[in-house]
Every structure is written in structure tokens, then in C-alpha cells.
C-alpha positions in Angstrom: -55.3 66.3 132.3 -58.2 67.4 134.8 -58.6 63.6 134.9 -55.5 62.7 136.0 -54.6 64.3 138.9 -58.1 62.9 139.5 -60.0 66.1 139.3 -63.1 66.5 137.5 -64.2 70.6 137.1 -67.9 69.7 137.6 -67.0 68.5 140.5 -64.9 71.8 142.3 -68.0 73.5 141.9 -66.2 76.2 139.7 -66.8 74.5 136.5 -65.3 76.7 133.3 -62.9 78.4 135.4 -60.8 75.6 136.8 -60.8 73.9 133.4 -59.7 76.8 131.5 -56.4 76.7 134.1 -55.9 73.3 133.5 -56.4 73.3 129.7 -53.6 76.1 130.1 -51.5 74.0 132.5 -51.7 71.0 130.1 -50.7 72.5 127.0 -47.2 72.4 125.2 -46.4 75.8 125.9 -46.8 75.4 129.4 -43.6 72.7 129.8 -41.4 75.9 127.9 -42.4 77.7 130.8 -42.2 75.6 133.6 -38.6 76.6 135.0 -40.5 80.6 134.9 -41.4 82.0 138.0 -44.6 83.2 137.7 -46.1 85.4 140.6 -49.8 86.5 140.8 -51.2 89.2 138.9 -51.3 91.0 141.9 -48.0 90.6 143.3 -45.9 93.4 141.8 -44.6 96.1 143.9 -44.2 99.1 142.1 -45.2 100.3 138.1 -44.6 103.5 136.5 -47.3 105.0 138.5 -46.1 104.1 141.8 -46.1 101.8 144.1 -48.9 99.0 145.4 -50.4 98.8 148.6 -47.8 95.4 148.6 -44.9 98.0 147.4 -45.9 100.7 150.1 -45.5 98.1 153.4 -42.1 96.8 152.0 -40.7 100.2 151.9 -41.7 101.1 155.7 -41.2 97.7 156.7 -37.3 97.7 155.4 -36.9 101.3 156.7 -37.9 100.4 159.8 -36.1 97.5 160.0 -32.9 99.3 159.3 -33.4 101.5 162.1 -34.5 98.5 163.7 -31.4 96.9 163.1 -29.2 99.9 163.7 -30.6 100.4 167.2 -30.4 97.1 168.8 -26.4 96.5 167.6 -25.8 99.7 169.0 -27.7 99.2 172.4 -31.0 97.8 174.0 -34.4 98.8 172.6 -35.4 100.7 169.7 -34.6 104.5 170.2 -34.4 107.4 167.9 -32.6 105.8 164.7 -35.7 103.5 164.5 -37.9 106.2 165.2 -36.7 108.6 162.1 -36.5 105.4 160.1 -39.8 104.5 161.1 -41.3 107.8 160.3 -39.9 108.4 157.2 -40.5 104.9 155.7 -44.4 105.7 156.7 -44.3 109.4 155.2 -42.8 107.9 152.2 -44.8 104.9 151.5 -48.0 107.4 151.7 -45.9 109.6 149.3 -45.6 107.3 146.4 -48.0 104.8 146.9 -51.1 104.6 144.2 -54.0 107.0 144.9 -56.2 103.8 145.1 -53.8 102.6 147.8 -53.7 105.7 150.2 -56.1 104.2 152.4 -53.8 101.7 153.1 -50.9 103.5 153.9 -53.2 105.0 156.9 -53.6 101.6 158.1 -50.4 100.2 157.7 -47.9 102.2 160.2 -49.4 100.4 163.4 -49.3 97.0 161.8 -46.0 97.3 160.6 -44.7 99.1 164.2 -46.2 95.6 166.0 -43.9 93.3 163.3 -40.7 95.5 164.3 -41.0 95.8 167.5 -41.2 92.0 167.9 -39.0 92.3 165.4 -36.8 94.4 167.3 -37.7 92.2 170.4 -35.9 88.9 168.6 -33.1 90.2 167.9 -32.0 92.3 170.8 -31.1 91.5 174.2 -33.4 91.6 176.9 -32.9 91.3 180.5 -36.8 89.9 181.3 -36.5 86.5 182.2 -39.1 83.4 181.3 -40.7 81.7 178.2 -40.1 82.9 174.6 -43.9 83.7 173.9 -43.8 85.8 177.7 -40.6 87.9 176.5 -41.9 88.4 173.1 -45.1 89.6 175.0 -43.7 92.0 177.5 -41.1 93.5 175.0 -44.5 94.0 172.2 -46.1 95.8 175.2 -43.2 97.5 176.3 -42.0 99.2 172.7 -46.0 99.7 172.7 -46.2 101.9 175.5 -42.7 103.4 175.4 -42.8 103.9 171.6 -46.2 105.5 171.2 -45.6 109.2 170.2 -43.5 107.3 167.6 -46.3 105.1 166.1 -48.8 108.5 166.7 -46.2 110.8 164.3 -46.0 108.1 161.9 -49.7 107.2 161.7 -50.4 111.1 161.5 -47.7 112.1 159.3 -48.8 109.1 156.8 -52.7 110.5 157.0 -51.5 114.1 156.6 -49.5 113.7 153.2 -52.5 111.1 152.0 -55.0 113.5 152.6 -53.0 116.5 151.1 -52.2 113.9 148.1 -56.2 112.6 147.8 -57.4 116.6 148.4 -54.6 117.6 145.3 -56.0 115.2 143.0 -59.9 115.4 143.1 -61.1 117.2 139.9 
């Protein structure tokens, strides 16, 4: 098979690896399976522990969008429906997310705040007046400045409870 698609393993430099996948690729069982959908080991969002690092950004990213979405049919800008949803989708991605993944949580609220407010941005009406990439800009900066104390309760309230939940579970 590895010859076919005109790929020999000792020449990717990986050797075993890459010719174990295509052994596994080339077998019978693997035409069964073809119509599967088969994600990465690492793509699951949640398991009886918890959820991922992956799992923890999809919950505040979809709370925050629904605020997100709330606010800007309702008006101009993202105000305070984003801002609870926004808070409490951080507070409880650092509440359920693996121990191993608390770091993450930390990290995530400002990353996830930039996609939503351009988010947020796109889909709302704005009144500033030039190129896409220029609006897109000055509404990013805008919710940035204007939506600070937000992003600051939402950063600190997602260190807070992963501290208290990494403190709580040291031996």
C-alpha cells in the first residue's frame, strides 16, 4: 500500500511508525470502517471525570456566544447579558474541567473574550464607517477597552475557583 500512493516509510524519516498506519489503513477491516468517523484520540470533550481543556473552551465559548447573541438582536454592542454569560461560562468551565486542565481554564477567558467580541463585532451593527478588517479592528479595540472589568471578573473568577479546586485536591 505504502508503495502505492508512492510513499516509501524509509523515506518520511519516521520509519516504523508511518508503516504501522498504513499496514492499518490497508487492511480488510479498515474498508468496514471507512464510512466511521473517527476523531483523534484527543478530541473528545468531556468523560466521566469531566471535561477537557477542548470541552472547557466550548462551554464558555457557547455561553458567551449566547449572551453574545442575545445582546446584539436586542441592541448595539455587548452589554450585561453577554457579560453574565461570559462570566459564568468561564466560572463554569474552571468548575468542571480536569484538574490537569485548570491551567487552561486561566488562560482561556481572554482568548475566548477576543473571538466574541469580533464575534459580536460581525454580527452587530456598527455605525464606524471603512474597510471590513478597519471595523473589525476598532470594534476588537472598542469591546476591549469598554468591556475590561468584564474580561478582569472572568479571568479572576476562573483563577479563584481553580486555585480553590487545585488547593482542595493536593494530598
Amino acid at each position: 500500500m505504502s508503495h502505492t500512493l508512492g510513499l516509501r516509510p524509509e523515506w518520511c524519516g519516521i520509519g516504523r511508525p508511518l508503516a504501522g498506519y498504513l499496514a492499518r489503513v490497508s487492511s480488510p477491516d479498515a474498508e468496514h470502517h471507512a464510512h466511521h468517523l473517527h476523531l483523534p484520540a484527543g478530541a473528545h470533550v468531556a468523560d466521566r471525570r469531566g471535561l477537557t481543556a477542548t470541552g472547557a473552551v466550548t462551554i464558555a465559548l457557547a455561553m458567551g456566544f449566547v449572551g453574545a447573541a442575545i445582546d446584539v438582536s436586542t441592541g448595539r454592542g455587548l452589554r450585561t447579558v453577554f457579560a453574565v454569560c461570559f462570566i459564568a461560562g468561564s466560572a463554569l468551565a474552571a468548575l468542571l474541567a480536569h484538574r490537569e486542565d485548570l491551567k487552561a481554564t486561566v488562560i482561556m477567558p481572554p482568548l475566548t473574550y477576543c473571538v466574541l467580541a469580533l464575534i459580536g463585532a460581525g454580527l452587530g451593527r456598527t455605525e464606524a464607517a471603512g474597510s471590513f478588517v478597519k471595523t473589525q479592528a476598532l470594534e476588537l479595540v472598542s469591546a476591549l477597552i469598554l468591556g475590561a472589568p468584564v474580561l478582569y471578573i472572568a479571568t479572576g473568577s476562573a483563577l479563584v475557583i481553580a486555585a480553590i479546586r487545585w488547593r482542595s485536591a493536593r494530598p
